[in-house]
Structures are given as C-alpha cells and as structure tokens.
C-alpha positions in Angstrom: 4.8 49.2 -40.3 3.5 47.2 -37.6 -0.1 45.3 -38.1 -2.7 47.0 -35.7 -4.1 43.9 -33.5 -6.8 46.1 -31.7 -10.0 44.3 -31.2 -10.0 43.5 -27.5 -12.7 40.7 -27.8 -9.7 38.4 -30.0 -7.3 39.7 -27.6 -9.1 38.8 -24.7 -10.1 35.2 -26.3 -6.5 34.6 -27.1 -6.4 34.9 -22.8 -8.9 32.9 -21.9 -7.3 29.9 -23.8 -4.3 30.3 -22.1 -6.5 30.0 -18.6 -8.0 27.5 -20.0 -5.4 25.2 -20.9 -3.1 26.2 -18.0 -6.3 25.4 -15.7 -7.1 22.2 -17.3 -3.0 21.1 -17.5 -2.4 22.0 -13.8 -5.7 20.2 -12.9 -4.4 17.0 -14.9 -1.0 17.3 -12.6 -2.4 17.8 -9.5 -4.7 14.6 -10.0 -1.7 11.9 -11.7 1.5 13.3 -10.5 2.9 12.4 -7.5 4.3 15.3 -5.4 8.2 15.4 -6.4 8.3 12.4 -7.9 9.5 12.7 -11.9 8.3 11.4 -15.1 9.2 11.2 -18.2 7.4 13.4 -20.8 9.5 14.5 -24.0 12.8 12.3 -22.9 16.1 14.0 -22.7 14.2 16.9 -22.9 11.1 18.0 -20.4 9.5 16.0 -17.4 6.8 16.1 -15.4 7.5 17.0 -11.6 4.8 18.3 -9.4 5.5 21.1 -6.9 3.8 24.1 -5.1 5.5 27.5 -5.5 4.3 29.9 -3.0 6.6 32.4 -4.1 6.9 34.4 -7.8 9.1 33.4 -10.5 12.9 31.6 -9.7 11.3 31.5 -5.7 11.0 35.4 -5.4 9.0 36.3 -2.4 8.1 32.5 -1.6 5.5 32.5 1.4 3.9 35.7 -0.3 1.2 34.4 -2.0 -1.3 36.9 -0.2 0.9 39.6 -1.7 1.0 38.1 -5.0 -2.6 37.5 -5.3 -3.4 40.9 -4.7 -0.8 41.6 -6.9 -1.9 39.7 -9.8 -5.2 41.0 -9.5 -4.3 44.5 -9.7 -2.2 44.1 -12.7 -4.8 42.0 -14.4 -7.4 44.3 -14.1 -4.7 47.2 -15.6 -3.9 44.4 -18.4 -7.8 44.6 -19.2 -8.1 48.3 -18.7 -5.1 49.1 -21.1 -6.4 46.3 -23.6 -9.5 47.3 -24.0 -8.9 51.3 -24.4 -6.2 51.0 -26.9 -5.0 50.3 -30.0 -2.3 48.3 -30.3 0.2 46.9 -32.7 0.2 43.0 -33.6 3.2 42.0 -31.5 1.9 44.3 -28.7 -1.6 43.3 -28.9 -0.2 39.3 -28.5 2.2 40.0 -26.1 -0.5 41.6 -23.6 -2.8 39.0 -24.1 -0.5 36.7 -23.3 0.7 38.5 -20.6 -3.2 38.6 -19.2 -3.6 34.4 -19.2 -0.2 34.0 -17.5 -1.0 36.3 -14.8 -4.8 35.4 -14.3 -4.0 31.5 -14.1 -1.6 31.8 -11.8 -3.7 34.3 -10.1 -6.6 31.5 -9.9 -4.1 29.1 -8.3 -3.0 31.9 -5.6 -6.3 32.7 -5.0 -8.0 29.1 -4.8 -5.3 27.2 -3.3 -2.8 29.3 -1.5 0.4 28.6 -4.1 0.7 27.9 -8.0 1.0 24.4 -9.6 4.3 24.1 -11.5 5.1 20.3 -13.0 7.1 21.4 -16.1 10.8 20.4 -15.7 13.9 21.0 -17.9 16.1 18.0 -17.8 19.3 19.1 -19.8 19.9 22.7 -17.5 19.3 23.7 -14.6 15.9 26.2 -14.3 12.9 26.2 -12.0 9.9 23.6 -12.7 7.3 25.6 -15.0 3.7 25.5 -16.0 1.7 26.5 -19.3 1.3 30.5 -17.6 4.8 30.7 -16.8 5.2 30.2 -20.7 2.5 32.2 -21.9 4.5 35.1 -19.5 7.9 34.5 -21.2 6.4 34.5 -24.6 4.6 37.8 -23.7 8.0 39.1 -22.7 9.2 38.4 -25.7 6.7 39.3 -28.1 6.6 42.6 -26.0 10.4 43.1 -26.7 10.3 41.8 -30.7 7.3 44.9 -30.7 9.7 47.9 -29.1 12.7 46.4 -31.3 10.6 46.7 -34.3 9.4 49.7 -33.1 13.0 51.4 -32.8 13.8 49.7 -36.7 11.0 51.7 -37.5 12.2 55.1 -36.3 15.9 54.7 -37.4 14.5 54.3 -41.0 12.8 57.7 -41.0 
C-alpha cells in the first residue's frame, strides 16, 4: 500500500526549495562562469559550462521561449491546481512537487531573461549541459513512474 503524501503545504515547500536552489545555483553561474568556457567541478565526472538554451529539453523548439513560458505557466498553475485538490500517494505526491520546481524555475528564467541557464555538464557521455530544475524534472519522472509501477504491483496481487 502506497503512503498517502497529501498535505499540499509540504508538497508545495518541497517546490519552493527546488526554485530556490535552482535560482540561487543559476544566479552563482551566471555571475563566475564564463560563457562556454569549462571548469572543473566533480573531475572525470560533471563540469561547469555556462550556456543559454532558448529551446526545451535536448534543444526542442529552441528560439520558442515565448511559447514555452506560456507553456510553463499553464502547466504550473495545473501542477498547483491538481496538488492542492488531491490526495495523493508518496511517490506521486514527490514526483509532482518536483515536477512543479523544475517547471517554475525554468519558467522564471524564460520569463525574466528570455532563455534558461544550463552550466551542468556530463564529461564521460555525451548529453545536453543541465541545471538543478532539469534534475528536479527527471527525478519527478521517475518518481512518477516508480508510483504507476508500484501501483500496477499492487493490482496484480489482488
């Protein structure tokens, strides 16, 4: 049996401090990073790169960010909607949340500045330079998928 996680207000917080430290980790980039220029940050493994993606995620859409802002604020204000009015189950709950952060701070960079601050790089594969909401969207994806898995367990065993 999945653990209901339904009090918006935790939910909600658990958002905020993924804004929060996206914000304040894509404000630190934009202020000591030079523009393309790569630095070591967990060697062999991640370094910092600054760039401005004006696009969605892998370069979708790039020159959209009108689109995507308007975008991002419709489906943030159904993330709130659908938090708030239901209950939901742990994994759920933590994936939504999570999905809410990611999409408001990159949202807030659309908005403000016209594209979204990635500076996360992968050094040993090849994959698109990140940021802390890009995360926070893949771990929602995740914990959303754990939570219909689970959910599916659940029914076979009846």
């Amino acid at each position: 049996m999945n653990k209901p996680f339904s009090d918006p207000k935790k939910l909600l917080s658990i958002s905020t401090l993924v804004i929060a430290i996206d914000q304040l980790s894509k404000n630190w980039a934009n202020q000591n990073l030079d523009f393309l220029s790569s630095k070591s940050f967990l060697p062999g493994i991640i370094q910092l790169r600054l760039t401005y993606n004006t696009g969605a995620a892998f370069n979708l859409l790039s020159n959209s960010s009108s689109f995507l802002s308007i975008i991002s604020l419709i489906v943030s204000i159904g993330l709130i909607l659908y938090i708030v009015n239901n209950e939901l189950d742990y994994w759920q709950g933590l994936g939504l949340a999570l999905l809410l952060g990611g999409c408001i701070g990159n949202g807030l960079d659309r908005w403000r500045l016209g594209h979204v601050i990635d500076f996360l790089e992968l050094t040993q594969i090849k994959f698109p330079i990140f940021n802390i909401a890009d995360m926070a969207i893949n771990l929602a994806v995740m914990c959303l998928c754990f939570n219909s898995l689970k959910g599916k367990n659940s029914n076979n065993d009846k």
